[in-house]
C-alpha positions as CSV (number, residue, x, y, z in Angstrom):
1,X,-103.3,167.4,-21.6
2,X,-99.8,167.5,-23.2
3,X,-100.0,168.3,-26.8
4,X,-98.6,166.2,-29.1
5,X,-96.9,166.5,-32.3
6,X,-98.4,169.3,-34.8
7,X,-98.9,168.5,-38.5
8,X,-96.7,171.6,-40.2
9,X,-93.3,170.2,-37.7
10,X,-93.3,166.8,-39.2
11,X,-90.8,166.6,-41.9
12,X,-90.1,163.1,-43.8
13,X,-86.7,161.7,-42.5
14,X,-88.2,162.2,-38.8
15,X,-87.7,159.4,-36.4
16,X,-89.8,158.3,-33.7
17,X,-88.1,157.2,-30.3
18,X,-88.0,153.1,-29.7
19,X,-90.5,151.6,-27.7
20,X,-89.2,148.5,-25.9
21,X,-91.2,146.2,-23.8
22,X,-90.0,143.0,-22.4
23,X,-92.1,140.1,-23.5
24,X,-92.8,137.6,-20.4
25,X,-94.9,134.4,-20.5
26,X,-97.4,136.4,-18.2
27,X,-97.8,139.2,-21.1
28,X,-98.1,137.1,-23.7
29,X,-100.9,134.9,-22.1
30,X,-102.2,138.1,-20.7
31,X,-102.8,139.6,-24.2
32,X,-104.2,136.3,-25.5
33,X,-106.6,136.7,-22.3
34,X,-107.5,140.2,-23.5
35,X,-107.9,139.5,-27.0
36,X,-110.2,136.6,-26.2
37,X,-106.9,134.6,-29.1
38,X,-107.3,131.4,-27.8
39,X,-104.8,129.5,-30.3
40,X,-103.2,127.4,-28.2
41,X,-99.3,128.6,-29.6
42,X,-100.0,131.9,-27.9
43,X,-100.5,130.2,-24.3
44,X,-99.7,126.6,-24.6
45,X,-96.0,126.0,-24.9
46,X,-96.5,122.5,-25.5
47,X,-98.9,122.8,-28.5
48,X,-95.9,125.7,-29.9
49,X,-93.2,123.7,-29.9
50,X,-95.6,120.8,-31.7
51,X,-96.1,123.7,-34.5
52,X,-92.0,123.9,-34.5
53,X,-91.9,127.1,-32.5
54,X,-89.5,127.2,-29.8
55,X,-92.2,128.1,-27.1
56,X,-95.6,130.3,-26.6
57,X,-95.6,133.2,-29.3
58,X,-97.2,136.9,-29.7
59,X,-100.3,137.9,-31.4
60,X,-101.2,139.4,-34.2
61,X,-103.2,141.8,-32.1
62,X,-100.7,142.5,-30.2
63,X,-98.4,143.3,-33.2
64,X,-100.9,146.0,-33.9
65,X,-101.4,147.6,-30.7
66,X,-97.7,148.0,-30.0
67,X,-97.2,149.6,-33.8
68,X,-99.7,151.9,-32.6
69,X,-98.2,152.3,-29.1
70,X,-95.3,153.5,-31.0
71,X,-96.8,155.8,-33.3
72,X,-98.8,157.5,-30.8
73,X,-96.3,157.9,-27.8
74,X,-94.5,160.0,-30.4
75,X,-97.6,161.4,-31.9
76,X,-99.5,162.4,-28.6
77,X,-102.8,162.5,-27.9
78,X,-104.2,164.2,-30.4
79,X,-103.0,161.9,-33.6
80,X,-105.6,159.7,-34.8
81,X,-105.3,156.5,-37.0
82,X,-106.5,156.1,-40.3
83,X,-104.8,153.4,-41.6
84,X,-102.5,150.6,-40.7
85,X,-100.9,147.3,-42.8
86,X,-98.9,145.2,-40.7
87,X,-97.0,141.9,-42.2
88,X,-95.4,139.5,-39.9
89,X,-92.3,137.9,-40.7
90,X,-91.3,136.0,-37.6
91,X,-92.7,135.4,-34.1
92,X,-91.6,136.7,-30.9
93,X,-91.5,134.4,-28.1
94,X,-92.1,134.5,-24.6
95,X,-88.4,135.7,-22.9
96,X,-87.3,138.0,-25.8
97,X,-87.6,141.6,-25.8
98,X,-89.6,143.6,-28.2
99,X,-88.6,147.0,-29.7
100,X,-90.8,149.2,-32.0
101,X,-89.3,152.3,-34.1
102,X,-89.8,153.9,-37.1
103,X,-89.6,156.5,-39.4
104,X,-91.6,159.5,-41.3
105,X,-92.1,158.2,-45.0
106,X,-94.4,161.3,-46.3
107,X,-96.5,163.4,-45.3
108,X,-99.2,165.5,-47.0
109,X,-102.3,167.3,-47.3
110,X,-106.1,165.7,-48.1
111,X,-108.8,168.6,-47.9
112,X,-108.2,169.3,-44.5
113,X,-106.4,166.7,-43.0
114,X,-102.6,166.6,-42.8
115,X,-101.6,163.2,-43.2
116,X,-98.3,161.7,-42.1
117,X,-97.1,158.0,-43.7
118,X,-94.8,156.0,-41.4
119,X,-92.5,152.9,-41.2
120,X,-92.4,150.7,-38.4
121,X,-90.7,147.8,-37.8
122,X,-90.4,145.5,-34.5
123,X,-87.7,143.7,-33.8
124,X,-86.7,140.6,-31.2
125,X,-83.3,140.3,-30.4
126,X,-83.1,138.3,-33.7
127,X,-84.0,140.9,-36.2
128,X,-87.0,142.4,-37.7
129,X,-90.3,140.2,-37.2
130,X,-92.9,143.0,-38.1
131,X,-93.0,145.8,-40.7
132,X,-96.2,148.1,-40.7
133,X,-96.6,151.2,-42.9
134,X,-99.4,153.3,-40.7
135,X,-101.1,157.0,-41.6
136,X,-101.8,158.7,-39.1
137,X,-104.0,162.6,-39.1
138,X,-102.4,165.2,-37.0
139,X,-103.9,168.7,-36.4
140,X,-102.6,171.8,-38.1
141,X,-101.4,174.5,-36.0
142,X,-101.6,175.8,-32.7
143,X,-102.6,173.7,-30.1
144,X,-107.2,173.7,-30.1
């Protein structure tokens, strides 16, 4: 196992690399599949463009799991969520790409858990359409 980020390198200012992932009609009726999200905008492109979208649209649960794709590709494997606020501005539609980055905020200590506050945002080729502030626990020290 490749260890991940430890809790006393993290310094606020630090970015994490962007995660981009091209958003086909397949994945996004694929994740409304796998979320059992059956509203019809996110795999009917007939019923979206009734709603005034201009075709089949993203989750929010996919919102959330590619925040925390983001946060825990740079993290690694041993970062563990304990808190996440996402707020959706816009959708991203079937054909656009998606890209995740984001920044350290703070970081600090509670008993014995180092804590690390983050920013992310994901954007479509047409700006920002998700803003998350996540915390995340990483271990102290040497690798366990």
């Amino acid at each position: 196992m490749t260890a991940g980020v430890r809790f006393g390198d993290v310094r606020t200012g630090d970015r994490l690399a962007p995660v981009t992932m091209p958003i086909t009609y397949t994945r996004v009726c694929q994740n409304a599949a796998a979320t059992l999200d059956w509203m019809p905008g996110h795999h009917d492109p007939a019923y979206a463009r009734a709603q005034g979208q201009e075709t089949i649209y993203l989750s929010t649960l996919f919102f959330t799991g590619f925040v925390d794709r983001c946060v825990t590709d740079w993290a690694g494997p041993e970062a563990f969520i304990r808190r996440r606020r996402i707020t959706m501005t816009s959708p991203i539609y079937a054909g656009e790409p998606a890209t995740a980055t984001g920044e350290v905020t703070d970081t600090g200590v509670d008993g014995e858990r180092g804590l690390v506050h983050l920013d992310v945002v994901v954007r479509s080729e047409r700006g920002p359409c998700v803003t998350a502030e996540v915390t995340i626990e990483l271990p102290h020290g040497e690798e366990m």
